[in-house]
C-alpha positions in Angstrom: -36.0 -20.9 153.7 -33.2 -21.3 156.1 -29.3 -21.5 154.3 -28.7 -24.6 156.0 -25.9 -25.4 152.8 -24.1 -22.0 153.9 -24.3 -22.7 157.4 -23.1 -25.6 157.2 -20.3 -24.8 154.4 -19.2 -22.4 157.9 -19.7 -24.7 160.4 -16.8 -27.0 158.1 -14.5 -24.8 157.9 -14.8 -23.5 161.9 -14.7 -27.2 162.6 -10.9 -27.9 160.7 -9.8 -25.0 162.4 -7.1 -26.1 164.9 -7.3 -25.9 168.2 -4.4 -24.5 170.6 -3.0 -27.5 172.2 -4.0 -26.0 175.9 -7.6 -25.6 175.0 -7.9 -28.9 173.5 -9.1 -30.9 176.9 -11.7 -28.4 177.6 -13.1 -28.0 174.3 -13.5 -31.7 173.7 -14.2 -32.6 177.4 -17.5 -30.2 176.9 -17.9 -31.6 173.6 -17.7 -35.5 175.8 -19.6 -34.5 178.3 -22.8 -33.1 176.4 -23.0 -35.5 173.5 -21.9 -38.5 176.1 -19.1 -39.7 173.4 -17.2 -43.2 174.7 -13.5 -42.4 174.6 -12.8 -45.9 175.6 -13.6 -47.1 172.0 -11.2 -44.2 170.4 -7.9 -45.4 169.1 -6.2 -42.4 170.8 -8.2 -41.0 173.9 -5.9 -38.4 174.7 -8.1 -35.4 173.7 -4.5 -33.1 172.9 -3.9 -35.4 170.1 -6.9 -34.0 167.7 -6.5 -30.8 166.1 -9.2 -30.1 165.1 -13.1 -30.4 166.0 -13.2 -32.2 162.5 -10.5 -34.1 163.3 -12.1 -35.2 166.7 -15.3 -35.8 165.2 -14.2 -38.5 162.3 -11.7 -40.0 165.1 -10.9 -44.0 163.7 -11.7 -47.0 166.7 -9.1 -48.4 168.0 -8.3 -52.3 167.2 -10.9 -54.9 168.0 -13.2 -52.4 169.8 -16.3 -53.5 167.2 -16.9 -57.2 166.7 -18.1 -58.0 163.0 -20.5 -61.1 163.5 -20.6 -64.0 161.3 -23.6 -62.8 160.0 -24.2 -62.2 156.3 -25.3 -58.4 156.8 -24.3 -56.6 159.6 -25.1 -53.0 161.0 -22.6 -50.4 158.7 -22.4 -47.7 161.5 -23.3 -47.0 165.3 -26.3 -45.3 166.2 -30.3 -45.8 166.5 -32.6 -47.4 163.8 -35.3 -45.3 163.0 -37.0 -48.2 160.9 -36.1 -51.5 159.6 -38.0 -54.3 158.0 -39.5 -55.2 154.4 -40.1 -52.2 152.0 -42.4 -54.0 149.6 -44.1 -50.7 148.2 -43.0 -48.2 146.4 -44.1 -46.2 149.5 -41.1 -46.8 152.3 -41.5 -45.7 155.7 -39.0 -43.6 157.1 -40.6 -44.0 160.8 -44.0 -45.3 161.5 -46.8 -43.5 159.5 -44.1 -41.2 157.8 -43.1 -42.3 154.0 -40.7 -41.4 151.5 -40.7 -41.9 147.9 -38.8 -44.8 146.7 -37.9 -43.9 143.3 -37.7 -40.1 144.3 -34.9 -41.2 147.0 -33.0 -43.7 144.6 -33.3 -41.9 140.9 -33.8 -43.5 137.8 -32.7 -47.1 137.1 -30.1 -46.7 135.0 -27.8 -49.6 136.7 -30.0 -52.5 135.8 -31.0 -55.0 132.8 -34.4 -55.1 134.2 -36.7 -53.3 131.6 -39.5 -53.7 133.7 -42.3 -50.3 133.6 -42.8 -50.8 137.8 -40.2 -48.7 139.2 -40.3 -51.3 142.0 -40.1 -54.6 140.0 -37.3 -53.0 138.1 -34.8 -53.1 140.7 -35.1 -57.0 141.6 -33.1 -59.5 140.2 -35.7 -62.1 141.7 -39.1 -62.1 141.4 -39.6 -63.9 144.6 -37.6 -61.7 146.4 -38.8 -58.2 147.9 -36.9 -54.8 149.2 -35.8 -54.8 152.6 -34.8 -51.6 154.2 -32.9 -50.3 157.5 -32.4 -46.9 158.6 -29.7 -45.4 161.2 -29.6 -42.5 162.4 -26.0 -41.6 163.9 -25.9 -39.0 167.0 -23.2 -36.0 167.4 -21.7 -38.2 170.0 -21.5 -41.5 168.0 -18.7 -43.0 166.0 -18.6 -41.0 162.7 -17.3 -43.9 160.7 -19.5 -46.4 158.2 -18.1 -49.7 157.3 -19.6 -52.3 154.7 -22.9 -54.2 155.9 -21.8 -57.2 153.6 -19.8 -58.4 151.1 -21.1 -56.6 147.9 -20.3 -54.4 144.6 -21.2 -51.4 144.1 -21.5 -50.4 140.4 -23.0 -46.9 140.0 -22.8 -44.0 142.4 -26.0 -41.0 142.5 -25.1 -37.7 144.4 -27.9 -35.7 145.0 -26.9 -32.4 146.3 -30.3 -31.8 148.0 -31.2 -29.8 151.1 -29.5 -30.1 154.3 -32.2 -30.6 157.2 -31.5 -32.0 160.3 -32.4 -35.9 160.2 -33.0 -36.1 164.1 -35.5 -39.0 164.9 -38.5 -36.5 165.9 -37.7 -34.4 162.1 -38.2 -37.3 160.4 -41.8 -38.2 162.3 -42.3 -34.8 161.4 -41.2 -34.3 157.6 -42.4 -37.0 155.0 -40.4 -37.6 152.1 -37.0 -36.2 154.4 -34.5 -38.5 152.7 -35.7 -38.0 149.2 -34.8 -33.9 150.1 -31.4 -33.8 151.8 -28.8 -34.1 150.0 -27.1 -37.9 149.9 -24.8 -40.1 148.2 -26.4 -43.1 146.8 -24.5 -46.2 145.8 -25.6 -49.4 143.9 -24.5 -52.5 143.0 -25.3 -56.5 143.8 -25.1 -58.9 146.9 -25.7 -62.5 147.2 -29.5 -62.1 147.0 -29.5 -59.7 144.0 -29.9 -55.7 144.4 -28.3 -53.7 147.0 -27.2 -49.9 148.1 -26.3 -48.1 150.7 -26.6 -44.2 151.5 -25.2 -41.6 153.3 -27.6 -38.8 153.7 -26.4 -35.2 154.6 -27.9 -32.9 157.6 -27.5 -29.8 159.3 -24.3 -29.1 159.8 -23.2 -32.3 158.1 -22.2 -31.3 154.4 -19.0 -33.4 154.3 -19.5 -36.6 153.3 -16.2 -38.7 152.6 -16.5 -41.8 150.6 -12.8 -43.7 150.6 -13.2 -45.2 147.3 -14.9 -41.8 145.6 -12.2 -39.3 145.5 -14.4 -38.2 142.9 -17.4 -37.5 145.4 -17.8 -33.5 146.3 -20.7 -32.5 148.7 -22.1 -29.4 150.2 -20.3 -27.5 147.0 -22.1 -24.3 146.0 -24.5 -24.2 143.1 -28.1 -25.1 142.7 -29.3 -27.4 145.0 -31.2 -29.9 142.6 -28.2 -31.1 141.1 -27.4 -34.3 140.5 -23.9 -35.9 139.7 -23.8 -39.4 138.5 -20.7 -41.7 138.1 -19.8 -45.8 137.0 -18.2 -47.3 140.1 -17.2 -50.9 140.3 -15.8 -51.5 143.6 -16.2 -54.6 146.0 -16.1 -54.5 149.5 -15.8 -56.7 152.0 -18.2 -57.1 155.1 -17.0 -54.7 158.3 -14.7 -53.1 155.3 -14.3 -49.0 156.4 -16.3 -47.5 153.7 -16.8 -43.5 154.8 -17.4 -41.2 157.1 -19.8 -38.3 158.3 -18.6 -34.7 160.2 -21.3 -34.6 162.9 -23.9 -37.3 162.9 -26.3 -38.5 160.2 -28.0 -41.3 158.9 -27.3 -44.5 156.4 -29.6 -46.4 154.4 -30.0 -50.0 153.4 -32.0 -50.7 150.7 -31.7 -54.4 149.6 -33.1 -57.1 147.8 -33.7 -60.3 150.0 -35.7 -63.4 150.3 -39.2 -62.6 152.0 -38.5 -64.6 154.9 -35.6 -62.4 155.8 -35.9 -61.2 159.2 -34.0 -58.3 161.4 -32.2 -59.0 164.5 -33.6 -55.8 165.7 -36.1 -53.2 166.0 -37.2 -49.5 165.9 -35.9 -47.8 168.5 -32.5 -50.0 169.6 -29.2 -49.1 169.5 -26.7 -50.6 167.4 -22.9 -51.2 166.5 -20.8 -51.1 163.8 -20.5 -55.2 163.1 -23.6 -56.3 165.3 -25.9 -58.9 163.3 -28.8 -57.7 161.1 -29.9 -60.5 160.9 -31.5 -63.7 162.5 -30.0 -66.8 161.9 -33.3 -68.6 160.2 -32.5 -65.7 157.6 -28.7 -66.9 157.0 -29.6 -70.1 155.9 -32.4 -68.8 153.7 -31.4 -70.2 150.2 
């Protein structure tokens, strides 16, 4: 019952507010302190040089401070992985024991050839193949950038305009189906093993979602909040390409069609960087 969208539509606009040069080191340096950002990684660490909180937030790396491994998929942001491994139900967990709603989260198929009935069978291009999934969740004090995982096209964009609940680790143990609610930008398109997408989902205080290649793209707008926006997109990118970006923190998810033997480099629980490995080598060389 809580107007998350308005609060947050208020937060926004407090957070592009600029900030009086002469406040700027104190504001940030509580902002630092609390969240425990690394400057060292910022392209510019003097704090007087962002104007805003917005601007401070969505602050770009500075060159070479992320290494994009050789690896055919690679982690898309910084932050902690809720879950990752294969999603070969309709039934995905979002953390252990907590599930979402494939379809609900995704929408209706209307990007693929596949007339299959089973929601699930639909989306492959390879019958031998299953849905593998990963799931970051990205802290106020993290990088607020998302790059490419691989190299891939997307062909079809969904915006759900959704809720706007906080997507903290212990509300998604708490909340099932939390990712099918809030809203989120889904995209879709192809990779070298067949389906692919990747999406940015909204929280608390985290209605802006900027997508570089989507100047079309407007969330946390007013209206009714089961809208849905849909649009044709056919863009490539390229692996460790800069793709978006979140105010505050928030969460992407990979959703992708691999090879069963296709292993993560990592687990529940461990933080990651923007270019570190997904996956194992033995999974590289799989077909």
């Amino acid at each position: 019952m809580f107007p998350f969208r308005i609060t947050s539509r208020i937060w926004g606009r407090l957070a592009a507010c600029e900030i009086p040069t002469s406040m700027r080191n104190f504001v940030y340096g509580i902002y630092v302190k609390f969240f425990n950002v690394n400057l060292s990684d910022a392209a510019v660490t003097d704090l007087k040089y962002y104007k805003s909180l917005s601007a401070f937030f969505t602050r770009p790396l500075k060159e070479g401070a992320r290494y994009i491994s050789p690896s055919i998929c690679v982690s898309p942001c910084d932050g902690v992985v809720l879950n990752c491994g294969p999603a070969d139900t309709d039934k995905i967990e979002q953390v252990k024991g907590v599930t979402y709603s494939l379809e609900e989260f995704l929408g209706e198929n209307k990007w693929s050839k596949n007339t299959d009935t089973n929601y699930y069978t639909s989306l492959l291009t390879d019958k031998r193949n299953i849905l593998h999934q990963c799931i970051i969740y990205l802290a106020p004090g993290d990088y607020h950038r998302f790059h490419s995982p691989c190299n891939w096209t997307s062909k079809f964009r969904r915006h759900f305009s959704g809720k706007l609940l906080s997507v903290n680790p212990w509300m998604a143990r708490l909340i099932p189906g939390l990712f099918t609610m809030n809203e989120r930008a889904v995209y879709v398109g192809e990779w070298k093993h067949g389906f692919f997408s990747m999406t940015a989902v909204g929280a608390t205080n985290v209605g802006s979602i900027e997508i570089y290649s989507d100047p079309h793209l407007r969330t946390n707008t007013k209206g009714k909040r089961n809208r849905v926006d849909e649009l044709n997109v056919e863009v490539s990118y390229n692996k460790g390409e800069l793709f978006g970006q979140f105010n505050m923190g928030s969460t992407i998810i990979l959703l992708f069609e691999a090879p069963r033997d296709f292993k993560f480099e990592f687990k529940s629980g461990d933080r990651v960087l923007v270019g570190q490995a997904l996956t194992m080598a033995a999974a590289q060389q799989s077909r």
